[in-house]
N, C-alpha and C positions, 0 to 999 in steps of 0.2 A: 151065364154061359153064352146065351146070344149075342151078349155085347162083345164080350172077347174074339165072339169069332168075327163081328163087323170090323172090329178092331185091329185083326189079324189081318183082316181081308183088305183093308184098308191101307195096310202096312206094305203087305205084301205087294199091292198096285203099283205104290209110289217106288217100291225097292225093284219093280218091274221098268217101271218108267224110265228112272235115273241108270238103270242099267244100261237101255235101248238108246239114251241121249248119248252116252258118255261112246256107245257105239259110234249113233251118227257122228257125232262133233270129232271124231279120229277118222271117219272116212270122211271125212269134209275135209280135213287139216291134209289126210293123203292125196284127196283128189285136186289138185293144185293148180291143173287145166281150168277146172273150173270154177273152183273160187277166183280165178287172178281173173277170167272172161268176163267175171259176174260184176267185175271191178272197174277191169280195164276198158268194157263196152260202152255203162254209163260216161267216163270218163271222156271217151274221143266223142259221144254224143255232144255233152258239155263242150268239148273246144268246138265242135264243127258248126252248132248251132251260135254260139257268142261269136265268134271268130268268122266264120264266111256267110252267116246269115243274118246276122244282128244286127249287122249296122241297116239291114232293107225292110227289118218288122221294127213297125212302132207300137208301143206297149204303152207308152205314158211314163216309163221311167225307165232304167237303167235294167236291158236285156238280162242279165247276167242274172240280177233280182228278181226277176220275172221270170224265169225259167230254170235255177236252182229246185224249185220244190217240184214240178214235173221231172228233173232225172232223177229226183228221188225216186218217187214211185214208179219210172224206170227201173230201177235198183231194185225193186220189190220184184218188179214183172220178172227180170234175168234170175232173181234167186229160187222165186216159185217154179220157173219153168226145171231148174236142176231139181227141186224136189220132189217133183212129178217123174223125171225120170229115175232116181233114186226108188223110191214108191216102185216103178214098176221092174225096177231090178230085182230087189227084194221079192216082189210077188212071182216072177218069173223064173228067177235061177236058182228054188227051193227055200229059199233064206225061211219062207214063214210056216213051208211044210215043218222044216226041221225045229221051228221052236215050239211047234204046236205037239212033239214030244216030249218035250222037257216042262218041269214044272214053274213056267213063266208065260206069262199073259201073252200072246202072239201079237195083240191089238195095241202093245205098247210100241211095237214098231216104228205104228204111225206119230206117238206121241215124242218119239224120237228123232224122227224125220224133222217134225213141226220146229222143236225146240232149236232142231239143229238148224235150218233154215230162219229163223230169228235173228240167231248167234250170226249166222254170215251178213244178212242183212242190219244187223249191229256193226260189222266192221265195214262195210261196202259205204252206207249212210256216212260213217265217222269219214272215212280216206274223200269220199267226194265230197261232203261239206268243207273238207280240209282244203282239197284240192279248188274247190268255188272261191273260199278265199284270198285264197295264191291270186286267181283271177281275176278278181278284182269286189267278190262278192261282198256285199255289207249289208249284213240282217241288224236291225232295230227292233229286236226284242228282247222285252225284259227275260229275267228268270223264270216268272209265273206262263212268261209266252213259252216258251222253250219247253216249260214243262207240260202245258197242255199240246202243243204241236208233237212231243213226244210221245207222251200216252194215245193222241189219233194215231199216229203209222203206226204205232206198236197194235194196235185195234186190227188194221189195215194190213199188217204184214200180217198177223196168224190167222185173220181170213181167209185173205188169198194162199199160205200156205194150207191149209185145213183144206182149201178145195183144189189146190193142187195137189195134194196128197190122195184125195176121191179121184183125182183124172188116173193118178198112177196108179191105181188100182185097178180100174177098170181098161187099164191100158191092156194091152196083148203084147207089145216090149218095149224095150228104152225108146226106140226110134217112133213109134205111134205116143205115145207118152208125151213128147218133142212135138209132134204136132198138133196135139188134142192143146196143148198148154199154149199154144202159138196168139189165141186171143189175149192171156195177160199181160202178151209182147207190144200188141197192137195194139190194144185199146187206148191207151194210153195219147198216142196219136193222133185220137180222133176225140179230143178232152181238151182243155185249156193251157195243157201242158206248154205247147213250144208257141201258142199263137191265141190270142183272144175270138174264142166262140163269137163274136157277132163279122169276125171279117171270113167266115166261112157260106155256102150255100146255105141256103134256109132247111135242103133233105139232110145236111149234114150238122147244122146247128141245131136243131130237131133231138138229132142223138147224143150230141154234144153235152145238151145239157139237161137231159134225160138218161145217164148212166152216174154209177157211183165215181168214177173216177176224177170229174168237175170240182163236186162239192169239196171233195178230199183236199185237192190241188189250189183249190182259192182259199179255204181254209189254215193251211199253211200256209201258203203266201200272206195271208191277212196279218197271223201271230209273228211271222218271224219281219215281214218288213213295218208294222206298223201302221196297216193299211185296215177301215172297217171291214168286218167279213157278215155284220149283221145277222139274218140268219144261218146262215149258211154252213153255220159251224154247228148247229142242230141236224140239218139235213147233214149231211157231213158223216154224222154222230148216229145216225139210224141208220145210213145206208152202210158203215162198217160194221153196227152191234149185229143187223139182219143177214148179211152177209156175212158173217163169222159164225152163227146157229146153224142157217142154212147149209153152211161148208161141211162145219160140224159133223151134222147131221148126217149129211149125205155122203161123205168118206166113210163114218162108224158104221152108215147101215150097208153102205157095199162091201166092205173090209168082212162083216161077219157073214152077209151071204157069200160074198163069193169061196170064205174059208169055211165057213158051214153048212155052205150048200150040198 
């Protein structure tokens, strides 16, 4: 009898979950503003940086090469930040009063959000690696590369969703929600992304290369151009499994005080 009901219970989580996605991924597809933002942002990033900055940073090789896998995770930061505001929509205009009457998990919400936030960062990564191309981008890696650079951002994107998803909670409305997430926008900036960590100040190379965002960024760049990445794709690999718990963690446990507080 016990097992049936874990079983039940079990069932009914997933039939909770898939519900909550199938929600976000249609309010994702209607809100059109901003998936095309989430898109079109990295994108002018991309020309502005190869096209009126490129030709005055030296990088050791070909600009475009060297700064592809930083808009990616670009691309992370603009999808998490809509997630966060999504999150706090939800918590703000009743969405989770009113499911916490019906008989469905209210905490699937957030696993909806998440899912759905992946799904946009799946087609945002596709259109800009497409659009790098166009530009002149040329990755040299194999299939086994692709595939493990894959599985990191895939790491790296439900992290930063998952803790995007805890800011939207704790948000007080869309517009603080927008603000609180304003770090995932930035950081990024201040990382290996557009410019090699050693031609920065020593207070700023300091944090450069003491945040998750370095390891991540030289890591893919290593797999897709064919460049060693030595350790760093270990580091890399801890600083997204820890930051994915931690996000975890910290969304599930605000999400149930603030609804069962």
């Amino acid at each position: 009898m016990t097992v049936i009901t874990v079983h039940g219970g079990a069932r009914n989580a997933v039939s909770d979950s898939l519900t909550m996605i199938g929600r976000s991924v249609r309010l994702s597809r209607r809100n059109v503003d901003t998936l095309v933002m989430s898109i079109v942002l990295p994108l002018l990033m991309m020309a502005l940086f190869v096209n009126v900055f490129g030709g005055a940073i030296n990088t050791g090789t070909e600009y475009i090469n060297y700064v592809v896998p930083g808009i990616i995770l670009l691309c992370t930061g603009y999808g998490a930040s809509a997630t966060a505001m999504s999150v706090a929509h939800d918590m703000t205009s009743g969405m989770v009063d009113r499911l916490r009457s019906l008989p469905i998990r209210s905490s699937a919400v957030l696993t909806g959000h998440v899912v759905a936030s992946v799904a946009r960062n799946l087609l945002s990564t596709t259109v800009v690696v497409g659009a790098a191309v166009v530009m002149g981008f040329r990755p040299d890696a194999t299939v086994a590369d692709w595939t493990l650079a894959a599985g990191l951002l895939l790491l790296y994107v439900l992290a930063l969703s998952w803790l995007a998803a805890g800011l939207g909670v704790i948000a007080k409305s869309v517009e603080s929600a927008s603000t609180l997430s304003f770090l995932m926008l930035f950081l990024p900036y201040l990382s290996s992304a557009f410019v090699p960590t050693h031609t920065m100040p020593s207070f700023l190379h300091a944090v450069s290369e003491n945040q998750p965002i370095t390891p991540v960024i030289e890591t893919v760049r290593g797999l897709l151009t064919g460049t060693p990445i030595g350790g760093t794709g270990q580091v890399a690999l801890a600083w997204c499994v820890g930051l994915l718990v931690c996000s975890f963690t910290f969304a599930v446990w605000l999400f149930r005080r603030r609804t069962h507080g």
